[in-house]
N, C-alpha and C positions, 0 to 999 in steps of 0.2 A: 431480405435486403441487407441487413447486417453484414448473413455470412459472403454476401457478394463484392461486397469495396474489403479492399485487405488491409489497409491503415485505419488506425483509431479518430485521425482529423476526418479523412471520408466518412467515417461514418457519423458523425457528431448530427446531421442534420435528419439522421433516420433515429437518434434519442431523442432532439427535442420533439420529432412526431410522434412517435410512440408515448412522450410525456403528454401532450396536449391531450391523446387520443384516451389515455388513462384514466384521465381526471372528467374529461368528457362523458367516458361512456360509468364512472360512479355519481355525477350530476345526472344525470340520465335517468340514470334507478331511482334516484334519492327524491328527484321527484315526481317519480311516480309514487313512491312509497309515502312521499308527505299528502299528494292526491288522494293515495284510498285511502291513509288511515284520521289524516287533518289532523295529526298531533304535534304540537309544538317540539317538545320535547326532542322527535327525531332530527328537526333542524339543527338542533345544539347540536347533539352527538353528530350528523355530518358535518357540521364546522368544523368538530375536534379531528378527524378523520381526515378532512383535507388538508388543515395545519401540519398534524402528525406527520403524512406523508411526505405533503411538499419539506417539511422538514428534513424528513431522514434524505430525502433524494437532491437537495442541496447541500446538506453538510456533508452527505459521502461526494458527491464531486470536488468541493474545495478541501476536505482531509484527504481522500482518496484517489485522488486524479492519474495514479497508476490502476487502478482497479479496472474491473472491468465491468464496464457501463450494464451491459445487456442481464450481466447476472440479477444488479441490483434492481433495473428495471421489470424484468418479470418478475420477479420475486415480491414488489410493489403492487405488481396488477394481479398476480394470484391472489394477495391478500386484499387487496377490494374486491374483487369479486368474491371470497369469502367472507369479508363485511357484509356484503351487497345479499344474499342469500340469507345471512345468519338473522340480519336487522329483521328480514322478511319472514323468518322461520319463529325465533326467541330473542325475544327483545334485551329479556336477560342474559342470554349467553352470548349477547353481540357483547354486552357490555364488558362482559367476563374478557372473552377473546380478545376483544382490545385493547385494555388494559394488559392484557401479556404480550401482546403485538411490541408493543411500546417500550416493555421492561426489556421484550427480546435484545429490543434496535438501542437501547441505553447500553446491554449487557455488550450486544455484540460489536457496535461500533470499536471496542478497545481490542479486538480477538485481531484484525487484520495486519494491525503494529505486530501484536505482541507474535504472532507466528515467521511475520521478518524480519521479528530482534531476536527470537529467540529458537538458535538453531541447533541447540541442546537438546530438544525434545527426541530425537531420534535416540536419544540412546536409554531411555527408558522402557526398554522392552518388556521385561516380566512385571513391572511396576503395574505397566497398562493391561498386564494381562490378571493378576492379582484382583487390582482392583474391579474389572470387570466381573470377573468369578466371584468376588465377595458380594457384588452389588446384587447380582441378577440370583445367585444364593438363596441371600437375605428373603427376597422376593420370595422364595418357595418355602424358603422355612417360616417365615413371620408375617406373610403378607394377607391380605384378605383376597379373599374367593369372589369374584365374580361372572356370572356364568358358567359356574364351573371351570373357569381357570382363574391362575393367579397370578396378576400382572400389575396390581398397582402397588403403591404402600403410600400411607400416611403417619405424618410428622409434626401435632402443635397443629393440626388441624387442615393443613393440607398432603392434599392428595396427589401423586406423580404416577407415573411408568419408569422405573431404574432401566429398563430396557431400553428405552429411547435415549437416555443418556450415555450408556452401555455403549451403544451403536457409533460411536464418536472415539468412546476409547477403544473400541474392538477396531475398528481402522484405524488409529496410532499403531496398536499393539500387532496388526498385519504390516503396516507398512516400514516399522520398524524393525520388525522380525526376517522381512522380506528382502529390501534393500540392499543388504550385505550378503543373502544366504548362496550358498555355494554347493553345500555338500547334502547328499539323501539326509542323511541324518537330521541335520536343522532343519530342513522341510516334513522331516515325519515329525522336529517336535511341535513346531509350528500347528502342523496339522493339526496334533491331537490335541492343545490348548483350544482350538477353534473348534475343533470336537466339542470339549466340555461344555464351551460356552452352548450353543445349538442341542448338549442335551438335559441342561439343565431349563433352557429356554418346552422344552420339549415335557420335560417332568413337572412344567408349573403349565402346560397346558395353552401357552402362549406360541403356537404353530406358526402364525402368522410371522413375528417376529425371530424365530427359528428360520420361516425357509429367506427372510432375508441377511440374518448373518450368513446361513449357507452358500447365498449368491454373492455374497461380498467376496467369501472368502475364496469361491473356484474361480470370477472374476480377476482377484489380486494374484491367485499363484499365477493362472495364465500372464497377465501382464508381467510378473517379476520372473520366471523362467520363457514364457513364450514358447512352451511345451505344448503339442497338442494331447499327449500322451497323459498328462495329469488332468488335464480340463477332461478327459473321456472317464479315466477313472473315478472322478470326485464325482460325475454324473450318473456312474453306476451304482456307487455307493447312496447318492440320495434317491435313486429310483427304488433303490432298496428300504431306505427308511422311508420311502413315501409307503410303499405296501406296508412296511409291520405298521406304522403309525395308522394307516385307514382299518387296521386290524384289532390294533389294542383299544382306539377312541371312537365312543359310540357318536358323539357330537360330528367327528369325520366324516361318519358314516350319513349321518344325516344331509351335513350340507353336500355330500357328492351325489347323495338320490334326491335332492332339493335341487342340483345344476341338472342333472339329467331329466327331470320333469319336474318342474316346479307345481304342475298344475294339478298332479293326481293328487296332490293333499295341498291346496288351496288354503286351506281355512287353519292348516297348521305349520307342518315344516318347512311348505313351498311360500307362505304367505308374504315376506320379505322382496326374496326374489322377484315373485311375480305382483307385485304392486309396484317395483323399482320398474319394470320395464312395463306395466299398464301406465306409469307416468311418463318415462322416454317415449313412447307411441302417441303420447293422448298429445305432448308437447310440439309434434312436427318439427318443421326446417323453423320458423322462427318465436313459437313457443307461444303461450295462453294470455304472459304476461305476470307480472307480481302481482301477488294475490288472487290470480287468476285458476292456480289449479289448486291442488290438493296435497303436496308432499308432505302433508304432516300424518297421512294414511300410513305410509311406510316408517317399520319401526327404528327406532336411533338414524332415523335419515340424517341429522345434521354430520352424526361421524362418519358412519360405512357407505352412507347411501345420497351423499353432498352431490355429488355428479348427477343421479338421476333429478335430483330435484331443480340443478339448473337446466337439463334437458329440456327437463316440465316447462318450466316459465319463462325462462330465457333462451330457447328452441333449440334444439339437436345442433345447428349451425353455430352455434355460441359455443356450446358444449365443446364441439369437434375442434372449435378456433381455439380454448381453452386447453386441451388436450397440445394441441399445438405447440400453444407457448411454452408445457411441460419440455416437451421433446426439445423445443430449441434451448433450453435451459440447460438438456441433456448434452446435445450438441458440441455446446460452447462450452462447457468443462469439460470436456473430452479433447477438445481442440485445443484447451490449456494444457492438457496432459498431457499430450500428442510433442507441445515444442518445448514444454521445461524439459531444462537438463536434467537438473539433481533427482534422481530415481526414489526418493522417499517422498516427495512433495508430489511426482507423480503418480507414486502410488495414495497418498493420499487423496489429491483431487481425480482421481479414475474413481477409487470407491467410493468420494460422493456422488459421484454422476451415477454409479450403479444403482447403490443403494436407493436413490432420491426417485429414479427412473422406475427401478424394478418394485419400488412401493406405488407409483400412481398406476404402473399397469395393473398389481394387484389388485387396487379400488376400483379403477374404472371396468376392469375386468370383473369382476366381480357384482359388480353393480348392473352391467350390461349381459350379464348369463354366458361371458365369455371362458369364462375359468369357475373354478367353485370360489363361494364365499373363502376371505380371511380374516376377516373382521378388522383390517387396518384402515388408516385414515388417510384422503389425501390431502400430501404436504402444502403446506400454506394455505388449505384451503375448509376441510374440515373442520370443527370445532371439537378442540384439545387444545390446553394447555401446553401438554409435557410438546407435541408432537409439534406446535407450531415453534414456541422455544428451541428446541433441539435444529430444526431444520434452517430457523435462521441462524443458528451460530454454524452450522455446518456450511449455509453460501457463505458467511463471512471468513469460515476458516477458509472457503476456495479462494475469497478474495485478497487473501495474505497471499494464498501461492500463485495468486497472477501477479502481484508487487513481486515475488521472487522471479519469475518468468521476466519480467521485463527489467527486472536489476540483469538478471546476467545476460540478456541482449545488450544492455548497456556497457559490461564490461566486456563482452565480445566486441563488441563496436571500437570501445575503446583501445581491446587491444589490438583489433585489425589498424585502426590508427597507428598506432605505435609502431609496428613493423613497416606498416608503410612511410611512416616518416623515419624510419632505419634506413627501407631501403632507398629514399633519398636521398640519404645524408650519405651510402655505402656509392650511390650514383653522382654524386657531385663528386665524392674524394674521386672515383676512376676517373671522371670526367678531367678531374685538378690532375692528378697523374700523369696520364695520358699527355696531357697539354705540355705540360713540364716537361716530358721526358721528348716530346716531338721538338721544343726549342733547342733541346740540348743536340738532339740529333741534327736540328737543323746551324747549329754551331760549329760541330763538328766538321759539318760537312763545309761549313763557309772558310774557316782555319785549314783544311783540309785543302779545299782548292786553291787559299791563298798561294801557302808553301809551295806547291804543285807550279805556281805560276813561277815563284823567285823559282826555283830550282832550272824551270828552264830558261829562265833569263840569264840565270849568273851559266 
């Protein structure tokens, strides 16, 4: 309904429904959740949770009232519905996740100014590429192992993903690299920076995160040459590393004969898989209900496996509506991309729409025995720290570049203004001219005829 009305006034009455309908359907859950479990306790923490929200989603309309509504609002209803799961799943790691929800929407509120004051960033190219290769580095040389790869580090007691941060400066450091480039040469170096990053992501065993800088970056070249010729290359080249990688990693190897049959080893390799989708089936079109099934059978469900377990309980039809809102999220920063001008701000907001998009397919995919496992999380929805942080400053940095978007509609407007009251002001002098020069003519002619008359009198 959104993408249907094409002014921001039309559309005002399809926000405030989608706000009621938000809060609606987390009162919904919450009390069914205080039904089965009759603990106090949950009532507080929902209170905090409707404050929170209604907070963030008031003070972005009167700070932000160039922004763009829809982003903020799915972005709102992804994270209740990841409340609304996680309260249901760990009661602890709701509280975790929220509490970062909250630091998010403190840290990020500031990013949307600061990316339409400051239009300097673009010229920090190798800076953003540095930093990135130092960060995601670090991670392989000093990070700890988990699962056999290595993708977190800890600092003073907490624990992060540099990778998920990485992924912020690795689209600066494309879109800055990109913008201006012109010649082979700065696209080959471009490339092979974007190389390093994706083989170092590669050597810490971090795939997942690998094949999404890789989509970032065949995504960004296409949009900044609009080559079809490069986008077929970069595809050859990752179909290549997809073979040596199922070649050199034995873990690879597993999850792609875990997507091909999950079921012939049930009780080991397949066991994930196929308990994700014994829960998608057992949950039908409107689901068992909270506390109704079992998602806590399937292992780290709250991070890789958040989709199946709302299929479970809040039915296949939730799930699919959820899926939804993703996409229309997708959508509408593509559609900011689409009509900014300035070419570094669209490459910016193009690679979040990639990025953001090409990670929920991942999960959902993955979750649904659609593609093989990658073990990443979906955005706003999952339980992670680094990964919910990360993706709200990445809507809020989209929400600077729609404030940029609709400044220079505004100075477009103003300068169609401008010439148009030129060319009235160039249309009244002809008009004053004109007039002048017909009195004079008709002077002429009256002088003209007088003479005319003495002459034949005398």
């Amino acid at each position: 309904m959104v993408f249907i009305r094409k002014t921001e006034e039309d559309r005002k009455g399809v926000y405030i429904r989608q706000i009621i309908l938000m809060f609606a359907v987390q009162i919904a859950c919450f009390v069914q959740i205080l039904a089965r479990t009759g603990k106090a306790q949950y009532a507080f923490f929902f209170a905090f949770q409707i404050i929170i929200f209604a907070s963030v989603l008031t003070l972005f309309y009167l700070i932000y009232p160039e922004g763009n509504r829809l982003l903020i609002n799915n972005s709102c209803m992804l994270l209740m519905i990841g409340m609304i799961i996680l309260t249901r799943l760990s009661y602890d790691k709701a509280i975790k996740q929220f509490f970062i929800i909250t630091a998010s929407f403190v840290v990020g509120f500031f990013v949307p100014e600061l990316i339409f004051r400051f239009n300097f960033l673009k010229k920090f190219t190798y800076v953003y590429a540095g930093a990135g290769i130092v960060a995601i580095g670090a991670v392989l040389i000093l990070g700890a192992a988990t699962h056999g790869s290595k993708i977190s580090y800890t600092i003073a007691g907490i624990t992060f993903q540099p990778s998920e941060f990485v992924k912020i400066v690795f689209l600066f450091f494309m879109a800055a690299a990109l913008y201006k480039s012109e010649s082979i040469l700065e696209l080959f170096l471009t490339s092979v920076i974007a190389a390093a990053h994706v083989i170092i992501l590669v050597l810490s065993r971090d795939l997942g995160s690998a094949l999404i800088f890789f989509v970032i970056y065949l995504a960004l070249i296409y949009i900044a040459t609009e080559k079809i010729g490069y986008l077929a290359i970069g595809l050859s080249f990752g179909v290549l590393a997809s073979v040596i990688s199922y070649k050199l990693f034995t873990h690879i190897q597993v999850r792609v004969q875990a997507f091909l049959d999950p079921f012939s080893d049930i009780e080991r390799t397949g066991y994930q898989i196929s308990q994700s989708l014994f829960g998608i089936s057992s949950g039908c079109w409107f689901g068992l209900g909270l506390y109704g099934g079992s998602p806590q059978s399937i292992p780290y469900v709250e991070r890789d496996f958040i989709f199946s377990a709302i299929a479970e309980e809040l039915g296949v039809l939730f799930a699919i509506f959820m899926a939804l809102i993703c996409v229309s999220t997708f959508i509408m920063l593509m559609v900011e991309g689409y009509y900014i001008r300035d070419k570094f701000y669209r490459l910016i907001i193009t690679g979040v729409a990639v990025a953001y998009i090409f990670q929920t397919f991942l999960t959902i995919g993955g979750g649904a025995k659609f593609i093989p496992l990658t073990g990443v999380t979906l955005p706003l929805v999952s339980y992670g720290g680094t990964s919910v942080f990360v993706t709200v400053l990445m809507i809020m940095i989209s929400e600077g570049v729609c404030m940029i978007r609709v400044d220079e509609e505004y100075e477009l407007e103003e300068r169609r203004r401008k010439r148009a009251r030129q060319q009235r002001r160039l249309d009244r002098d002809q008009t004053y001219r004109k007039e002048t020069y017909r009195q004079e003519d008709t002077g002429r002619d009256g002088r003209s005829q007088e003479y005319t008359k003495r002459q034949k009198t005398n």
